[in-house]
N, C-alpha and C positions, 0 to 999 in steps of 0.2 A: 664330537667326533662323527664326520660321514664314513658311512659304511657301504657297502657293495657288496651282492653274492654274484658271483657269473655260477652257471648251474651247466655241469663239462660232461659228460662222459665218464667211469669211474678208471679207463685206460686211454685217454685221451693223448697222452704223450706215446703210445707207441702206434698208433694208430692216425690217418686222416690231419698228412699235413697242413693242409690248409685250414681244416677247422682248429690245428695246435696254433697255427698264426693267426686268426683272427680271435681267438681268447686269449693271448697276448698281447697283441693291441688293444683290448680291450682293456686289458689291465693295466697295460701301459700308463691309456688316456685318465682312465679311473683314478691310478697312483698320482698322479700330475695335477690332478686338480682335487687329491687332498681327500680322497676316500682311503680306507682300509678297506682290502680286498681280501673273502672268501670264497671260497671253494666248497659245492656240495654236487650228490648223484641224488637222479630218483632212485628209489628201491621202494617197490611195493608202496607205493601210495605214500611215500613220504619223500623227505628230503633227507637224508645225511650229510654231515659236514664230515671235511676233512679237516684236520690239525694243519694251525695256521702255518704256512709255507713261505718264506721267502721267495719273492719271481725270480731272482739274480739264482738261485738254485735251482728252479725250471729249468732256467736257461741250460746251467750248465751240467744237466743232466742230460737234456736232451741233444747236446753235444757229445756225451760221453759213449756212445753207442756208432759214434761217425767217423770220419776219417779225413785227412787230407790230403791223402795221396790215394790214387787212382787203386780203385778194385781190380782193372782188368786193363789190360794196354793190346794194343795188334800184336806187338814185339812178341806177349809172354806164348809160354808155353803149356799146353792142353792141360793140363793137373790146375793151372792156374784159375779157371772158369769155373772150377765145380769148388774153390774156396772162396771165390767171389758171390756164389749164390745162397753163402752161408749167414742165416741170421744175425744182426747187431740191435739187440734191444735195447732204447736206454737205459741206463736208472733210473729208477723212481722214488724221487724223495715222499710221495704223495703219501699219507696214510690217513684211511678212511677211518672214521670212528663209527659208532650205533646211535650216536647223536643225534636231535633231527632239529632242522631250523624249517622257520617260516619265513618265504618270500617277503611277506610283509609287514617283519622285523626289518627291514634293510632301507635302505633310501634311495637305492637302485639295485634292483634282481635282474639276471641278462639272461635268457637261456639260449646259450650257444647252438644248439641245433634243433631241428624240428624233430629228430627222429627220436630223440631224447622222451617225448611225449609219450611213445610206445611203451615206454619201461617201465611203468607204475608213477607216471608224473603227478602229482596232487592237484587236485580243482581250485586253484590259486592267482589271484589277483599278482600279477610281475609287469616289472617295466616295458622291458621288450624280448621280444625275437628274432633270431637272426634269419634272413630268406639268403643259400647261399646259390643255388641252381637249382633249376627245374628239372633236371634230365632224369632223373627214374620216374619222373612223370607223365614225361613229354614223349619217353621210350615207350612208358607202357600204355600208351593212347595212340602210339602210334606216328608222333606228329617228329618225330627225331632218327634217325635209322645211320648207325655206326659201321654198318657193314657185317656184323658179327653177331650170332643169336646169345642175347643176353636176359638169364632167370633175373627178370629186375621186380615183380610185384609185387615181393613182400617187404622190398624196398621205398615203392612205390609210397605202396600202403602205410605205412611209417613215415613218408615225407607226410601223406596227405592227414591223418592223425594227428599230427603234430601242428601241422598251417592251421588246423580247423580250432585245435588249443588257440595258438595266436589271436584267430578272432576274438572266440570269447573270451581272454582273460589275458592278452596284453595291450597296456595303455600305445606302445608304440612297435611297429614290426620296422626292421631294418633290412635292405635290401644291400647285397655286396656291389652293386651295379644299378644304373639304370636297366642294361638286357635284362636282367634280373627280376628288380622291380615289374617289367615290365610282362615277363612272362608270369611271373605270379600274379596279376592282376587278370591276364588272360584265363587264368582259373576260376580264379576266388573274384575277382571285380563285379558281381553283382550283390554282395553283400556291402548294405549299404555303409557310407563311411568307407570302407578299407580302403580306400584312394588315399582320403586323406590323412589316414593314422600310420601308411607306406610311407616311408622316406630313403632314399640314399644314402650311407656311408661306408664309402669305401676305405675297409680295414688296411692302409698302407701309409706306414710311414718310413720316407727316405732316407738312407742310411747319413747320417751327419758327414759333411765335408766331401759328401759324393762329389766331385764335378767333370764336365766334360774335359774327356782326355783329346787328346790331337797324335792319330800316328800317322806318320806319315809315311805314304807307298816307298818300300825299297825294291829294289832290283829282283833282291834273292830273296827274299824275305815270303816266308810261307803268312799265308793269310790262317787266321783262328774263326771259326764258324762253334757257335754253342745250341747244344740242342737241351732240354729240361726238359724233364718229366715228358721225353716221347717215346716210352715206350707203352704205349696203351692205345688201343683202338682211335679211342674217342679223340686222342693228341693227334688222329689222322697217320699212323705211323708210315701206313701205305703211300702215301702223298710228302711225308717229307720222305723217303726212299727214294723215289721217284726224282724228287725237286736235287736232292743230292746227288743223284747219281747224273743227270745232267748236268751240274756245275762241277762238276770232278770229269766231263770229258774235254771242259775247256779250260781248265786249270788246276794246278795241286793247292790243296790246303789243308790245313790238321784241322779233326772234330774232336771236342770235348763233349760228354754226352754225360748229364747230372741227373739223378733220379732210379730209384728201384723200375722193376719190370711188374707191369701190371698185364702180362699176356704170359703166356707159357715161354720159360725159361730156352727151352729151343727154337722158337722164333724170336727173341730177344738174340741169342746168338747169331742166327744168320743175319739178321739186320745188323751187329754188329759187324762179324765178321764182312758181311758184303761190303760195307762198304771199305772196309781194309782192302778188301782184295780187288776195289775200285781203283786205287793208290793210296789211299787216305792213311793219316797216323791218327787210329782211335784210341781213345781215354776215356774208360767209362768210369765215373765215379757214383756207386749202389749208393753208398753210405758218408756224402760228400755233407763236412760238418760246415756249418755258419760260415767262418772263416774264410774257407776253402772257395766256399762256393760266391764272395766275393771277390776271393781273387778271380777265379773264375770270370767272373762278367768283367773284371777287369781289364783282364786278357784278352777276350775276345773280341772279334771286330765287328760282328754283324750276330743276331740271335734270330734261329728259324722257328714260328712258333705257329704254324696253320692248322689250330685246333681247331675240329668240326664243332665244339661247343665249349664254353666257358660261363662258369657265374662271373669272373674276373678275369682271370688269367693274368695272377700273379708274376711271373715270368715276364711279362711285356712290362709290369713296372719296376720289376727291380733292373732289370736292363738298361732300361733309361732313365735311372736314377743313377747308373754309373756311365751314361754320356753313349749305351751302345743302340744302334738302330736296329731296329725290330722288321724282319720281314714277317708278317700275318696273315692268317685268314681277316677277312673284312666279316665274319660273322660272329652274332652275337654278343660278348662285350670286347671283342677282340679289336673290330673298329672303332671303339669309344675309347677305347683308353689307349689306343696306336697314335701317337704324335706326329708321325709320317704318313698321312693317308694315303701317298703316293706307294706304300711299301704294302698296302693289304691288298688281297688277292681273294677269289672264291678258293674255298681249300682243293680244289679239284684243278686246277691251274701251274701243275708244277711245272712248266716250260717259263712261264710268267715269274714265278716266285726265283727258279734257278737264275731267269737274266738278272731281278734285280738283288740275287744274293754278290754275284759277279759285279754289279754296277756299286754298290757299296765297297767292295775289297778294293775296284779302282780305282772309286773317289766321283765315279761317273753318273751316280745316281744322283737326279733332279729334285732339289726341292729338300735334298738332307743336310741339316747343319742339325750339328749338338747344341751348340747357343741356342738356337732358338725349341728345338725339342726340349730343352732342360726347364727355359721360362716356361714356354706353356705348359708341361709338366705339373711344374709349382704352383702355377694359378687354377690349373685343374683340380692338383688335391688340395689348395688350400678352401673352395667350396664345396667338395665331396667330399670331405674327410673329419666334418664337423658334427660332435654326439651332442643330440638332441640339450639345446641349450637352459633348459631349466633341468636338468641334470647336476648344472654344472657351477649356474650362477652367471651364464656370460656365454659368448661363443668359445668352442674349445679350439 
């Protein structure tokens, strides 16, 4: 029997979703090729395991805190906004024991984040590490600036504690991206080797029987614009405002807007409200479950996503895994993994980004076909989305 630890966070499911999707797919890949998969936290200089878990009960915990219908609409009424801001924590099947395993009892040990190292991590030989973005790094050196003063150094600190673990004692570090990889070499790249023990795996896999949809322009027909996870500085929120509120003065169209508020609660308001009161029918979904948020990109006709930085930026691939074009920033992995390069922009460019959110809704933008974003899509992740092959016995 092969076995696997990935090594999470001890609240990892209510916490940091994109680090809860790529321990998922890690399990995923893990499960597929015939490992049993556990779960342990540092705690003071050891590892604890948790009591084995079913993932299908992950899953469906981490849904059980979400919703499918819209937290907030334009329509509702003021009492409505301050029940929307109200907590949905999932369940948590997880139960930690006082147990302690060792990394190298397993046949693959993954530790999910760098920051993980801060917490009493043990001086231990593991497979890999995952590199997922530079930015509390890049923030506090100076070389990244969001517009907004950000206490990022004991963050910082924690990423950088954790990369310096990597060196020494994982046989391979994994990057979410090439951008990724590449800014973390921009650190760490003088120790020798870490070039080559870096590699790319982009944690994303396509949801089964995605395929390109075909709407075609009606008369009356409102156009659907989707925004994720923008309410945060760093998603640029300034700039998609902007880019919206120019394409709302040359046409009507309904925004669906998926993602909690990582800014204070009253500028998440007026960015909603504004752009209501630009004409727009808004739908905010805090707590938009799996499902939902498929239907979602299902729905929509065009997804604005001009983040100032991304390790990935997840968002751009599930969108075009369901056949929807991506308007982006062209920075950092935003133009690597964009299938429309005609559609990335500087994120400062919201005149640019608004024509071509408008040139999509009419069908007028150059260069956009799903057919062919969908292939190269698939031939993209099927070379970036491969765990290290003696892992596995083969390519995975």
């Amino acid at each position: 029997m092969k076995t696997a630890l990935l090594v999470v966070e001890r609240d990892f499911l209510a916490i940091h979703v994109g680090v809860r999707q790529v321990v998922l797919f890690y399990w995923r890949r893990l499960e597929a090729a015939g490992y049993v998969v556990r779960l342990a936290t540092p705690v003071d200089g050891a590892l604890l395991a948790a009591k084995p878990v079913p993932r299908a009960r992950i899953v469906s915990a981490l849904n059980s805190g979400r919703s499918d219908a819209p937290d907030w609409r334009s329509t509702d009424t003021p009492d409505v906004w301050e029940r929307a801001l109200r907590d949905r924590r999932p369940t948590d099947p997880i139960q930690w024991t006082s147990a302690k395993v060792n990394a190298g009892d397993f046949d693959v040990s993954i530790v999910t984040n760098p920051w993980l190292c801060a917490n009493g991590f043990p001086e231990t030989r593991f497979s890999a590490g995952i590199v997922y973005d530079m930015v509390p790094n890049l923030l506090a050196c100076g070389a990244l600036r969001l517009g907004t003063v950000t206490d990022i150094y004991g963050f910082a600190y924690a990423h950088d504690i954790g990369y310096r673990t990597f060196q020494r004692h994982a046989d391979a570090i994994l990057a979410i991206s090439e951008s990724a990889r590449a800014d973390f070499l921009s650190f760490y790249g003088s120790v020798e080797g870490l070039a080559e023990r870096t590699r790319v795996v982009i944690p994303f896999d396509p949801p089964v029987g995605a395929r390109i949809k075909a709407r075609p322009a009606l008369a009356l027909e409102r156009r659907r614009l989707l925004l994720v996870n923008v309410l945060d500085p760093r998603k640029n929120v300034l700039g998609v405002e902007r880019t919206v509120m120019l394409a709302l003065r040359e046409a009507g169209f309904d925004i669906d807007v998926v993602g909690r508020e990582r800014m204070p609660g009253s500028g998440a308001k007026a960015f909603l409200t504004g752009l209501a009161q630009a004409g727009a029918r808004v739908r905010w979904y805090r707590s938009a479950s799996d499902i939902c948020l498929h239907r979602l990109y299902a729905d929509a006709d065009v997804l604005l996503f001009p983040s100032l930085y991304e390790g990935l930026g997840l968002p751009i691939l599930e969108a075009q895994a369901h056949g929807v074009p991506v308007v982006s920033s062209n920075t950092s992995s935003c133009g690597e993994i964009n299938m429309n390069p005609g559609l990335t922009f500087a994120p400062d460019k919201a005149e640019a980004m608004a024509q071509a959110v408008l040139e999509v809704f009419t069908g007028a933008a150059n260069g956009v076909s799903g057919i062919v974003l969908a292939a190269c899509q698939d031939s993209f992740l099927a070379s970036r989305s491969r765990l290290p092959a003696d892992w596995l016995g083969g390519e995975s």
